[in-house]
N, CA, C and O atoms as a GROMACS GRO file, in nm:
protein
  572
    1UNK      N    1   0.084  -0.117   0.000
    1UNK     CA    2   0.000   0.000   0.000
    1UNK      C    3   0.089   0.124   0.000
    1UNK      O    4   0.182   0.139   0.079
    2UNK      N    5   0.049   0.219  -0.105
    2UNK     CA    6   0.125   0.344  -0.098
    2UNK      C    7   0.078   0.481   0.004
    2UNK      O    8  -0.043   0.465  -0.011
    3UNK      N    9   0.083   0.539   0.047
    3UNK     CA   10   0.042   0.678   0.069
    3UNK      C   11   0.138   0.794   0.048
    3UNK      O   12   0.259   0.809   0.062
    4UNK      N   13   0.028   0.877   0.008
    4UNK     CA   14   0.095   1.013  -0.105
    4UNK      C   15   0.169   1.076   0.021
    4UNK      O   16   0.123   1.091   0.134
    5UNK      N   17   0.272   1.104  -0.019
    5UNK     CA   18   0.352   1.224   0.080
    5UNK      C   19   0.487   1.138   0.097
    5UNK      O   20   0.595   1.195   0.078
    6UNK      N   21   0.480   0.984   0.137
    6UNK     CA   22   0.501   0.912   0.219
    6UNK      C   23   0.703   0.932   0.161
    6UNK      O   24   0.796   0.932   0.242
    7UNK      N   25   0.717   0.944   0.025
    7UNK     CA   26   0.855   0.982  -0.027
    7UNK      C   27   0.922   1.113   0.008
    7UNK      O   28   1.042   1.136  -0.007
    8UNK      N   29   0.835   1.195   0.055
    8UNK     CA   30   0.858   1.295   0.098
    8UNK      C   31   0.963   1.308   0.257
    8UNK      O   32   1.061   1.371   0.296
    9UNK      N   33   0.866   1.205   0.312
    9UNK     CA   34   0.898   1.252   0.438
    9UNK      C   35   1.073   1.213   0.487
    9UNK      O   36   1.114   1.267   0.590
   10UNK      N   37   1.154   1.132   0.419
   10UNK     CA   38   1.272   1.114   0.412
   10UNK      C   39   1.358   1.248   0.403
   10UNK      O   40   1.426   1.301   0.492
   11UNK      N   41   1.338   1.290   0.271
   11UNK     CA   42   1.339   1.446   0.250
   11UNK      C   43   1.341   1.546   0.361
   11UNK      O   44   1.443   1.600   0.406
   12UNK      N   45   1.176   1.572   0.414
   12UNK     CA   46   1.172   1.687   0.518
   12UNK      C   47   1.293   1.599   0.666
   12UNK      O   48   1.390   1.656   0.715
   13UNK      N   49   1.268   1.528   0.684
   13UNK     CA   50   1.352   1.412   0.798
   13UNK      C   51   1.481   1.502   0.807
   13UNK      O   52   1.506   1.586   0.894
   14UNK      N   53   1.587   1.450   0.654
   14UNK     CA   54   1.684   1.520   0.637
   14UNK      C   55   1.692   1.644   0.635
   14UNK      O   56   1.799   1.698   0.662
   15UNK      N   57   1.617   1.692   0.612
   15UNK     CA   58   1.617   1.915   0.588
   15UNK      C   59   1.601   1.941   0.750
   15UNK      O   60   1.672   2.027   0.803
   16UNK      N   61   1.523   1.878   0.816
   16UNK     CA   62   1.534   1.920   0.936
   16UNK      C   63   1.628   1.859   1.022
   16UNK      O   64   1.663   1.930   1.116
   17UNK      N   65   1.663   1.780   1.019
   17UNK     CA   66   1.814   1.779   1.107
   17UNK      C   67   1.962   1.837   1.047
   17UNK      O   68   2.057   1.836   1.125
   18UNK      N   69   1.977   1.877   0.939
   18UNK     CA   70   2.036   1.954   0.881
   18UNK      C   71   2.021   2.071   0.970
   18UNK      O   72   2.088   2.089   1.072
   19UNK      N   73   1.940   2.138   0.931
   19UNK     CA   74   1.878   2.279   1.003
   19UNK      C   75   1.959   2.274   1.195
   19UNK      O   76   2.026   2.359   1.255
   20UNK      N   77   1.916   2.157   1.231
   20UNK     CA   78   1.908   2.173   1.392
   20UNK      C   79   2.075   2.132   1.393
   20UNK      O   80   2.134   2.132   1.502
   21UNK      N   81   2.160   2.092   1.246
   21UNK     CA   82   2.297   2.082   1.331
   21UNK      C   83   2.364   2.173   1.281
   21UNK      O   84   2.481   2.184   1.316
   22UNK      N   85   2.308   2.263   1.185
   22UNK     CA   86   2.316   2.395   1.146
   22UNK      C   87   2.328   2.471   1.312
   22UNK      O   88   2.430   2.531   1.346
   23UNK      N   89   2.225   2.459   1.392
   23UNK     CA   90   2.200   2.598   1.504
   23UNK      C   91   2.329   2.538   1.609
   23UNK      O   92   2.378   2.629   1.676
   24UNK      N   93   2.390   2.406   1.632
   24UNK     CA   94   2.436   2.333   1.695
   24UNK      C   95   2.432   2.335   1.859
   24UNK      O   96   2.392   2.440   1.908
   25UNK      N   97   2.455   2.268   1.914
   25UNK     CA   98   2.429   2.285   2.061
   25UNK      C   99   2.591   2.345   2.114
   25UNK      O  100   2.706   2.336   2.071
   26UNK      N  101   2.517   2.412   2.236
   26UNK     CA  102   2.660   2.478   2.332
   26UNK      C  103   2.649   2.446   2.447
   26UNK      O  104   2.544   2.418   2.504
   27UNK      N  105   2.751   2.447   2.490
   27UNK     CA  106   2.818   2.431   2.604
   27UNK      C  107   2.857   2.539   2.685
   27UNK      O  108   2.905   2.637   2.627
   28UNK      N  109   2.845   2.543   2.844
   28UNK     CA  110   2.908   2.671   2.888
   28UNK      C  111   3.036   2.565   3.004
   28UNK      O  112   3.024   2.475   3.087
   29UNK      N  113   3.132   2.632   2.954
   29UNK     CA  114   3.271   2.506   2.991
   29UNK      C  115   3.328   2.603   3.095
   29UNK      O  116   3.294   2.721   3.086
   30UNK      N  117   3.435   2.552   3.220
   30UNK     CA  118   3.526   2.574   3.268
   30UNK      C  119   3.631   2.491   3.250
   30UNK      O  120   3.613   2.395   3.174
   31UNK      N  121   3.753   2.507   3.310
   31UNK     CA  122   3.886   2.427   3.336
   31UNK      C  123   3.855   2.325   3.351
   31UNK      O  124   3.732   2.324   3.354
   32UNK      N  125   3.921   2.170   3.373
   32UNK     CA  126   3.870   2.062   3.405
   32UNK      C  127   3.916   2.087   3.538
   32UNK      O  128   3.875   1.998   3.612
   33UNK      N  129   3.992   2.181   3.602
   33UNK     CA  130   4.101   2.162   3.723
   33UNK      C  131   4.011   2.265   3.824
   33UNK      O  132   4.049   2.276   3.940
   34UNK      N  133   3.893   2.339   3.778
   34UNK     CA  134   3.810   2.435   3.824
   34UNK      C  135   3.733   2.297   3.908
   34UNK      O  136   3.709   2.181   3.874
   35UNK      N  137   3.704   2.397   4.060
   35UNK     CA  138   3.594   2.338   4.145
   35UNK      C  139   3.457   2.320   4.116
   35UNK      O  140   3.383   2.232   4.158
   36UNK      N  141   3.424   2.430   4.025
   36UNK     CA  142   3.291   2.419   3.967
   36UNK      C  143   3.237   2.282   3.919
   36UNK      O  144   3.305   2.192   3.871
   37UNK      N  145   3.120   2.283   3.936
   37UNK     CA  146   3.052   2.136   3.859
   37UNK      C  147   2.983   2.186   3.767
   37UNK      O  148   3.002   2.172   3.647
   38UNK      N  149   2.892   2.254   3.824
   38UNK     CA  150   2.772   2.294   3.750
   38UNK      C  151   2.689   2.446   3.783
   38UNK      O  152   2.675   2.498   3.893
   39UNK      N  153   2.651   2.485   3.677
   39UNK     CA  154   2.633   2.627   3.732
   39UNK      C  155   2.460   2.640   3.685
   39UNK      O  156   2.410   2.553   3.615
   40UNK      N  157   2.391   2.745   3.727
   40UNK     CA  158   2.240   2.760   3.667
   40UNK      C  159   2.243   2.867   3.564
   40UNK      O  160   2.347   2.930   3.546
   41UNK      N  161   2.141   2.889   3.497
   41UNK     CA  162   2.153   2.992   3.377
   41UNK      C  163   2.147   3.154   3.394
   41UNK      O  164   2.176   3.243   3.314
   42UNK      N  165   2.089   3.160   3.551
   42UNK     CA  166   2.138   3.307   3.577
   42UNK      C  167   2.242   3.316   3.662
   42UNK      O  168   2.262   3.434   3.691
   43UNK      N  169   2.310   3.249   3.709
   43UNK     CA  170   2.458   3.263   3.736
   43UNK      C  171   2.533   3.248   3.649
   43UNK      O  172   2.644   3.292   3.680
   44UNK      N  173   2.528   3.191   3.516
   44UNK     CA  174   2.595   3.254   3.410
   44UNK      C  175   2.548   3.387   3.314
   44UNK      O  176   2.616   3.480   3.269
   45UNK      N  177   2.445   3.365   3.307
   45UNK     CA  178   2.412   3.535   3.293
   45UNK      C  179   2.474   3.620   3.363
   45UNK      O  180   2.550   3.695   3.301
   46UNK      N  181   2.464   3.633   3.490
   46UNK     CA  182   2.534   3.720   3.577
   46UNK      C  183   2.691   3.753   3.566
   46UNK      O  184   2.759   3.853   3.585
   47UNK      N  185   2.710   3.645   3.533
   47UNK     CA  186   2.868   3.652   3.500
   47UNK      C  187   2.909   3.724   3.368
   47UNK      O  188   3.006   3.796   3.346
   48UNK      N  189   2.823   3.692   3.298
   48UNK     CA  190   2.819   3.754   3.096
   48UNK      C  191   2.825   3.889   3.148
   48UNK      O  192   2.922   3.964   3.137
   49UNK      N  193   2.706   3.918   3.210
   49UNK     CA  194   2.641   4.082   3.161
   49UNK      C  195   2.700   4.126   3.265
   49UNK      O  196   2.623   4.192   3.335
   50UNK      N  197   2.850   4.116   3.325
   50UNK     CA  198   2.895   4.232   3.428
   50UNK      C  199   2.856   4.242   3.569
   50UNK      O  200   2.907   4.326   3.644
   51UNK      N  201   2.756   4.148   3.612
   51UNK     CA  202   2.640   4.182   3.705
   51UNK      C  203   2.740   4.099   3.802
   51UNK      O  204   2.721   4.119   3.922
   52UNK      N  205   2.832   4.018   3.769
   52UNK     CA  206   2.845   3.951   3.903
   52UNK      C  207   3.058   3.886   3.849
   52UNK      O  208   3.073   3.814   3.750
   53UNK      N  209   3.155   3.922   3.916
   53UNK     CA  210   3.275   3.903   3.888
   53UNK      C  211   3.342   3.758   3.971
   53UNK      O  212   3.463   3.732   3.969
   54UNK      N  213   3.255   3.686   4.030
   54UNK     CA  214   3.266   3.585   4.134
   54UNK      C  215   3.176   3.451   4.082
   54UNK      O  216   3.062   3.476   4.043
   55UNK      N  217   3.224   3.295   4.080
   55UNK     CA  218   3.170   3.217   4.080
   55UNK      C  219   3.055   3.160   4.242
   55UNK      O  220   3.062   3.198   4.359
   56UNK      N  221   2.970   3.070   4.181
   56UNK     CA  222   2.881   3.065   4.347
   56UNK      C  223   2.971   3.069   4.435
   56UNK      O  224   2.958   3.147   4.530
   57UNK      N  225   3.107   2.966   4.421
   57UNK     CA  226   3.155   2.913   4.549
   57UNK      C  227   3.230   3.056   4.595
   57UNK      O  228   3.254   3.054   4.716
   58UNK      N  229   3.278   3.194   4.520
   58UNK     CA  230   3.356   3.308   4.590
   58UNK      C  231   3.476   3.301   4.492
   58UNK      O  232   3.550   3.399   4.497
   59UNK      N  233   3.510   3.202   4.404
   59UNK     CA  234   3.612   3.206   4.343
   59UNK      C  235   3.608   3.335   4.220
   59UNK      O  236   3.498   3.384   4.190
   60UNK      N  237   3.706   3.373   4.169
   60UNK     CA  238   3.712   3.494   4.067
   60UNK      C  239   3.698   3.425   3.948
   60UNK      O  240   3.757   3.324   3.909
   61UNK      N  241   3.575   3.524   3.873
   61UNK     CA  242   3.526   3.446   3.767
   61UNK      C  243   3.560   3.530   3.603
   61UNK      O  244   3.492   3.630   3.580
   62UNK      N  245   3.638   3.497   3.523
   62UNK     CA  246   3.678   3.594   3.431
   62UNK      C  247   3.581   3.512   3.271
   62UNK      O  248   3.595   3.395   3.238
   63UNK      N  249   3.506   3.597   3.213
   63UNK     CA  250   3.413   3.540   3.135
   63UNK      C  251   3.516   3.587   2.975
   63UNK      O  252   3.591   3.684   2.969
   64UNK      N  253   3.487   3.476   2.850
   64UNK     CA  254   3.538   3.476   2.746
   64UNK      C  255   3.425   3.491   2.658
   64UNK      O  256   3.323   3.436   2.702
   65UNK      N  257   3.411   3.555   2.536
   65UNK     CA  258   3.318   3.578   2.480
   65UNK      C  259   3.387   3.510   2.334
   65UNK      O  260   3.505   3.502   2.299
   66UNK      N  261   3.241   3.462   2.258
   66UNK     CA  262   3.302   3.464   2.072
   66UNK      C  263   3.299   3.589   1.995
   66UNK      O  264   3.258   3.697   2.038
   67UNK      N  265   3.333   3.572   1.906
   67UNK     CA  266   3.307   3.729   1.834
   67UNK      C  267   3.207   3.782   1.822
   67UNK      O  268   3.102   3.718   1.819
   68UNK      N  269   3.211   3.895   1.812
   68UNK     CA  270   3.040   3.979   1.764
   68UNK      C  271   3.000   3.950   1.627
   68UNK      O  272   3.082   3.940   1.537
   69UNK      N  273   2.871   3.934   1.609
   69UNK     CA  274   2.795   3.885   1.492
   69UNK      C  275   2.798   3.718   1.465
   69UNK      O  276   2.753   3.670   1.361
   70UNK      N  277   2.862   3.628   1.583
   70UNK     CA  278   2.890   3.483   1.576
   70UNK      C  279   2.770   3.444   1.583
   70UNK      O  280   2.689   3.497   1.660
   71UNK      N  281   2.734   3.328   1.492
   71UNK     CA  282   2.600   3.257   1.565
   71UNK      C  283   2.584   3.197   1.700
   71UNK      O  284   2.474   3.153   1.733
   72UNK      N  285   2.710   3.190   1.798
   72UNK     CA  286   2.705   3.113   1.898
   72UNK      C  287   2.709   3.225   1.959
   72UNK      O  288   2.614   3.211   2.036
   73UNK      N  289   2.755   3.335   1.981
   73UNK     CA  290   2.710   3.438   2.050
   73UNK      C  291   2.591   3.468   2.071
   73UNK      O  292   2.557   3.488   2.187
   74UNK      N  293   2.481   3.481   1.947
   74UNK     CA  294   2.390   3.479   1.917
   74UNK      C  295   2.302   3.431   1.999
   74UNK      O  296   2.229   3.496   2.075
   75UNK      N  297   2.310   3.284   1.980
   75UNK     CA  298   2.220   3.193   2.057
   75UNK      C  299   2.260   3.176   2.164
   75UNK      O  300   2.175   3.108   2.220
   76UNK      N  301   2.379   3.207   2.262
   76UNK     CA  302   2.462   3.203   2.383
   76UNK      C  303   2.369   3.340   2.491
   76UNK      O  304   2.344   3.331   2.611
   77UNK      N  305   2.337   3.447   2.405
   77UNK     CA  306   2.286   3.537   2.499
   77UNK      C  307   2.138   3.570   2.478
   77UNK      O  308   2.073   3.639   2.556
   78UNK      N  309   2.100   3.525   2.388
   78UNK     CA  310   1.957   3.513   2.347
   78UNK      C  311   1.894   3.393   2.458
   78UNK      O  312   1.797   3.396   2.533
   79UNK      N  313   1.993   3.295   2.433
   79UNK     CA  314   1.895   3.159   2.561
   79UNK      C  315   1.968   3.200   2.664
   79UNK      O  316   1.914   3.173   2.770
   80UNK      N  317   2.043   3.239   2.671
   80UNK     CA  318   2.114   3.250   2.842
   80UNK      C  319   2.079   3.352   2.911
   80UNK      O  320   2.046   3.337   3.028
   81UNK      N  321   2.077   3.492   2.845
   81UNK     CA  322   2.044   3.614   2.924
   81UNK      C  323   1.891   3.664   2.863
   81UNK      O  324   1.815   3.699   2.953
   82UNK      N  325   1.845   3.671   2.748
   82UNK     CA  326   1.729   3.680   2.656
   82UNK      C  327   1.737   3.800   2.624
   82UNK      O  328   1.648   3.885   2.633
   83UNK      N  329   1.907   3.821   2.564
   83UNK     CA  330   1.911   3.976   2.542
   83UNK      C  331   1.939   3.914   2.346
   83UNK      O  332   1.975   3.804   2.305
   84UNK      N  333   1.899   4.058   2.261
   84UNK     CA  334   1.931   4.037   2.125
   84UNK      C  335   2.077   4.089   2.098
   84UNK      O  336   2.134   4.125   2.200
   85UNK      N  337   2.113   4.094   2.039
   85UNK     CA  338   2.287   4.171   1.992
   85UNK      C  339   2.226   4.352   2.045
   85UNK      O  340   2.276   4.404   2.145
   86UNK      N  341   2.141   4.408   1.979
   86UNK     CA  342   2.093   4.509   2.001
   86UNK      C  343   2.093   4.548   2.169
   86UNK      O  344   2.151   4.646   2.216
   87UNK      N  345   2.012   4.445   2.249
   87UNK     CA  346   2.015   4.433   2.368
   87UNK      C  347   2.148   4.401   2.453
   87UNK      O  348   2.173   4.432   2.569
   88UNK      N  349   2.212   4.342   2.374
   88UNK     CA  350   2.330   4.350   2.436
   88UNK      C  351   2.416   4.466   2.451
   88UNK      O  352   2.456   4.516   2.556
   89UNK      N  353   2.448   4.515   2.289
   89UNK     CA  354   2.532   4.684   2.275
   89UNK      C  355   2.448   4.775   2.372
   89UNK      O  356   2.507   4.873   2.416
   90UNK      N  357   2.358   4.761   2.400
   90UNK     CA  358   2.282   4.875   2.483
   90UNK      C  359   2.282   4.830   2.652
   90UNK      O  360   2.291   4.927   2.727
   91UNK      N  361   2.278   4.758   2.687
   91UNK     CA  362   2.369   4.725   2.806
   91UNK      C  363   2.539   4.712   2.843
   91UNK      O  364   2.597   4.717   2.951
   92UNK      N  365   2.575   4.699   2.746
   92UNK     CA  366   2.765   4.733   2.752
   92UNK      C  367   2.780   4.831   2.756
   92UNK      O  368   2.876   4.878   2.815
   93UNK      N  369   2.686   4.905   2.692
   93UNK     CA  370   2.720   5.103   2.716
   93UNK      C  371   2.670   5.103   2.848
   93UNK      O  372   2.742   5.160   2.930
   94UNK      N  373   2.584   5.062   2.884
   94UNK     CA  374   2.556   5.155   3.023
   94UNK      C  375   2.655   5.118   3.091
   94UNK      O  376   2.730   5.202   3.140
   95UNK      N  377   2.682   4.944   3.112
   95UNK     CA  378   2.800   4.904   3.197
   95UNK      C  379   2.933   5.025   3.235
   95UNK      O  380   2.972   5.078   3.339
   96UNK      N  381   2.973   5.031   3.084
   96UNK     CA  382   3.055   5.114   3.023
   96UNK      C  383   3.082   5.234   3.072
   96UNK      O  384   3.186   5.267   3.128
   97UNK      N  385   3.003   5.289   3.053
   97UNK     CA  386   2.962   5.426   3.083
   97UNK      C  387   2.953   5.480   3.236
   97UNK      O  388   2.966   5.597   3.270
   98UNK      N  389   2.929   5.376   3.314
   98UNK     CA  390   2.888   5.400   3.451
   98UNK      C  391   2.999   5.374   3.533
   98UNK      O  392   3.005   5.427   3.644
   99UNK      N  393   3.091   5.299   3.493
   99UNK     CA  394   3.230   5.229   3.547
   99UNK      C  395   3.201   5.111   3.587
   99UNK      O  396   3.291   5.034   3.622
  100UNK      N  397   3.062   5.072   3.589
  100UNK     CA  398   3.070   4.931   3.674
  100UNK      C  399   3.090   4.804   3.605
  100UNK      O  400   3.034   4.712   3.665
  101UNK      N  401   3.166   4.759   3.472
  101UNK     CA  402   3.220   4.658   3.444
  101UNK      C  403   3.238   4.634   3.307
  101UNK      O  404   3.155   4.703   3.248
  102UNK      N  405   3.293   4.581   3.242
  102UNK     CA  406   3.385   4.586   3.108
  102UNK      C  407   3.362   4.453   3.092
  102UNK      O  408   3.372   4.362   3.173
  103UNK      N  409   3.314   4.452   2.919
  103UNK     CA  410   3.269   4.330   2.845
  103UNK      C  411   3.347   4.194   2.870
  103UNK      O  412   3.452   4.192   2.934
  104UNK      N  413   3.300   4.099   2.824
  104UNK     CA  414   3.431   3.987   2.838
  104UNK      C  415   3.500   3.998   2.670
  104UNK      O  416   3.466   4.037   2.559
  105UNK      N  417   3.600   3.944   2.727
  105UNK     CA  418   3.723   3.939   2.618
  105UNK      C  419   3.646   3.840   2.509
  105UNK      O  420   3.562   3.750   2.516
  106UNK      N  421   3.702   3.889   2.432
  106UNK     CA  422   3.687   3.804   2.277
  106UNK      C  423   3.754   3.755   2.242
  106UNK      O  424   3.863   3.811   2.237
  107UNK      N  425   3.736   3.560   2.173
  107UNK     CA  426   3.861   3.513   2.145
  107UNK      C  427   3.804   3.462   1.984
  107UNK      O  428   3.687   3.488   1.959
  108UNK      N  429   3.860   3.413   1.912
  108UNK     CA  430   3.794   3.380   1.799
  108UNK      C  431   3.756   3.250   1.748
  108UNK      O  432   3.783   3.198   1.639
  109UNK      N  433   3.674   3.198   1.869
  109UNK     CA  434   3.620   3.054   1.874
  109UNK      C  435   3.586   2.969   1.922
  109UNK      O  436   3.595   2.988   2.043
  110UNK      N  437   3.536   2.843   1.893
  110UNK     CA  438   3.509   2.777   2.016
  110UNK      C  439   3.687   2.684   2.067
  110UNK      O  440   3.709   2.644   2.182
  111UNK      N  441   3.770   2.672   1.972
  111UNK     CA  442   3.827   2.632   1.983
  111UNK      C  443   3.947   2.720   2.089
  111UNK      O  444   4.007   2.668   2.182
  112UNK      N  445   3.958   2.857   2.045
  112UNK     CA  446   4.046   2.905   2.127
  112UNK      C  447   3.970   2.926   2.251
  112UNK      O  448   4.041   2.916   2.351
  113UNK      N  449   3.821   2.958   2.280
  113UNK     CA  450   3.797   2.952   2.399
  113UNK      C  451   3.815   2.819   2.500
  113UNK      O  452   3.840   2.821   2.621
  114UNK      N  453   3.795   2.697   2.410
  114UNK     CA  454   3.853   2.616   2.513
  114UNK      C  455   3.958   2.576   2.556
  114UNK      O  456   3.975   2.492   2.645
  115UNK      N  457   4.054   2.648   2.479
  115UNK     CA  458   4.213   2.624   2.508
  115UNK      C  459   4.245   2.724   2.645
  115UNK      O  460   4.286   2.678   2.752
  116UNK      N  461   4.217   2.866   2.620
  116UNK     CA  462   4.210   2.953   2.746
  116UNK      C  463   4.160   2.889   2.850
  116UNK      O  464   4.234   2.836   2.933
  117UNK      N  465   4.014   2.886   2.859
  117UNK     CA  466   3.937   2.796   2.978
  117UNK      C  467   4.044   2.713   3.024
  117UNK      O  468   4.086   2.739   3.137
  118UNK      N  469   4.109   2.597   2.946
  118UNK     CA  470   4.149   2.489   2.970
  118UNK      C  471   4.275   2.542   3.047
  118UNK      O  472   4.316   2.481   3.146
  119UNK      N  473   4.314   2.616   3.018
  119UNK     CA  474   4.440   2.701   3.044
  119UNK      C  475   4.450   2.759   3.223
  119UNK      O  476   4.542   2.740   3.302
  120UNK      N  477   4.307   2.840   3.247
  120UNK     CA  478   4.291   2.874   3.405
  120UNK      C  479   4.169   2.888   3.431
  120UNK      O  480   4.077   2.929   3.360
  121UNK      N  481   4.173   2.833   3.587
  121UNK     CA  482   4.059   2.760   3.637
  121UNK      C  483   3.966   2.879   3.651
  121UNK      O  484   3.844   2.867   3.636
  122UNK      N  485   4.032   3.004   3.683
  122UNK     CA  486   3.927   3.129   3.704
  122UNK      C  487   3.858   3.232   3.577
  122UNK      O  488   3.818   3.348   3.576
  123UNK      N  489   3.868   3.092   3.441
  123UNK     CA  490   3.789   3.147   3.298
  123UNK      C  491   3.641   3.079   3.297
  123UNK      O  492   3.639   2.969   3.353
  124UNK      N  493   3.529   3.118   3.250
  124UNK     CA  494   3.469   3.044   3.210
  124UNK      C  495   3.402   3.100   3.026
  124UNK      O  496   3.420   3.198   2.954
  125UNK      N  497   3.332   2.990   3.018
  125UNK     CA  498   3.352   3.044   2.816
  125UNK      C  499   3.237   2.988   2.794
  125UNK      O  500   3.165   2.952   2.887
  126UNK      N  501   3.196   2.969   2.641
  126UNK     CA  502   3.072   2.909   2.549
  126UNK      C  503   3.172   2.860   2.458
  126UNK      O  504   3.272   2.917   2.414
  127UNK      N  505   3.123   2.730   2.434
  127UNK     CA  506   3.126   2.680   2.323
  127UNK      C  507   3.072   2.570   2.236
  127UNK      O  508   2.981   2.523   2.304
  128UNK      N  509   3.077   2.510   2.136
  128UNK     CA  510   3.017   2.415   2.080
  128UNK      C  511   3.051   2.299   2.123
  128UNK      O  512   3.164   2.251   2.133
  129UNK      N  513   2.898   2.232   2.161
  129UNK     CA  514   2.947   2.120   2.177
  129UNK      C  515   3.027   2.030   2.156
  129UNK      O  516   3.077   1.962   2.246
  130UNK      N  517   3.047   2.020   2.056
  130UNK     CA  518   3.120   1.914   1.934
  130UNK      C  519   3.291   1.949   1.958
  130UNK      O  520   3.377   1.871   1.917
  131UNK      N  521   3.328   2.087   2.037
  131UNK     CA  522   3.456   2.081   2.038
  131UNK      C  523   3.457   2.062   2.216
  131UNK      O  524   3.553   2.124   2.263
  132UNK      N  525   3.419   2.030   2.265
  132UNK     CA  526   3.413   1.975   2.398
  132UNK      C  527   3.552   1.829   2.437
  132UNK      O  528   3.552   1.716   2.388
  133UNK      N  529   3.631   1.874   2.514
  133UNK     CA  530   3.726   1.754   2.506
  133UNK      C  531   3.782   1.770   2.689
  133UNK      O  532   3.758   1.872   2.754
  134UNK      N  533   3.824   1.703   2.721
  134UNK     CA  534   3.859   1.616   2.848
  134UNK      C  535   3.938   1.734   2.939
  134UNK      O  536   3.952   1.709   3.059
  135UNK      N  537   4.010   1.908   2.866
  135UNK     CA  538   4.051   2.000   2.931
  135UNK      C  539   3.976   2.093   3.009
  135UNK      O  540   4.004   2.173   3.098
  136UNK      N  541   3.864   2.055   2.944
  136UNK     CA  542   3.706   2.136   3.009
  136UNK      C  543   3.623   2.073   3.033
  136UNK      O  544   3.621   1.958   2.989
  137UNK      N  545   3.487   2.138   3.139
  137UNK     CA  546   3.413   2.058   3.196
  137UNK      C  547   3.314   2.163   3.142
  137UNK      O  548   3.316   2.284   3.124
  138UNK      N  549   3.226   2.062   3.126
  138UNK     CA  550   3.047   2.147   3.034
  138UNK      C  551   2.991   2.158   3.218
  138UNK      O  552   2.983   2.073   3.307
  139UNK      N  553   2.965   2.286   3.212
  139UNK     CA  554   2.885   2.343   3.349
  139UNK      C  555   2.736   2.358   3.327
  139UNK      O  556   2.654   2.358   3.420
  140UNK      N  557   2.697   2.372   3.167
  140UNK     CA  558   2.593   2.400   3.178
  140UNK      C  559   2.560   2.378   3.044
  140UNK      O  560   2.639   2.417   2.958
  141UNK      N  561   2.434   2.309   3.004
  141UNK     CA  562   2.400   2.322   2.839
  141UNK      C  563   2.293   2.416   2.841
  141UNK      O  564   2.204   2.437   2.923
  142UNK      N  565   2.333   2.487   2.691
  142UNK     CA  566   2.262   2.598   2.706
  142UNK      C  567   2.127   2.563   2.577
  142UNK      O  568   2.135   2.543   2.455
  143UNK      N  569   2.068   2.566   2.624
  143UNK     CA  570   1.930   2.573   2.593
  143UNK      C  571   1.822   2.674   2.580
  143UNK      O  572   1.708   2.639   2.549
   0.00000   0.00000   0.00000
C-alpha cells in the first residue's frame, strides 16, 4: 500500500536535522582543574552581563566571549540572558559608561575559547558542543 507524501517525508527528515545541526548545541565550559561542577543559567548570565565578577563558590570568575555577529554568540545570549545583539550593545554602554564593568574578552572561537578555559581555572567560556574535550568541563547546556 502506498500513501501520497510518504517519499517525501525522508526528505523533510533530512532538511530538518540539517537545520538543527546547522543551530548546533553549546556548552558553557570551565577548566577541568576548576571546582565548579555545575552552574544555573542566571549565574551565568550574571557573569556575561557584568552583574556579578565571582563564581557561586567566591572564586574569581573571568568570562570569554566569541566574536560579535557569531551565531554562537547569538544563541549564547539570546537563551542565556534573553538579550538580542541590540540588547546586548545597549547594556555594555551603560555598563561602560557607569564604570561598573567591562565586556568579556573576545577570542575567535570555540576552539580558542577552550584552550584559554582549559588554560585557568578562574575562565569560564561558550562553546560548541562538538569541540568539547577532556581540558574542560560542560557546566551547563545551554538551551
Amino acid at each position: 500500500m502506498h500513501f501520497p507524501g510518504t517519499r517525501l517525508l525522508p526528505a523533510i527528515l533530512l532538511a530538518l536535522s540539517a537545520t538543527l545541526a546547522q543551530a548546533g548545541e553549546l556548552v558553557v565550559v570551565v577548566s577541568a582543574r576548576s571546582r565548579i561542577e555545575a552552574l544555573r543559567p542566571e549565574q551565568v548570565a550574571a557573569i556575561f552581563l557584568g552583574q556579578s565578577a565571582r563564581f557561586p563558590n567566591g572564586a574569581v570568575a573571568g568570562a570569554l566571549d566569541q566574536p560579535i555577529g557569531s551565531p554562537e554568540r547569538d544563541q549564547f545570549y539570546r537563551r542565556v540572558t534573553g538579550k538580542t545583539p541590540a540588547l546586548l550593545k545597549a547594556h555594555w554602554s551603560k555598563m561602560i559608561f557607569t564604570g561598573r564593568a567591562q565586556p568579556p574578552r573576545e577570542l575567535a572561537g570555540s576552539a580558542a575559547v577552550r584552550k584559554a578555559v582549559a588554560d585557568d581555572p578562574a575562565l569560564i567560556g561558550y562553546i560548541e558542543r562538538e569541540a568539547l574535550d577532556p581540558s574542560v568541563r560542560a557546566v551547563l547546556l545551554v538551551q
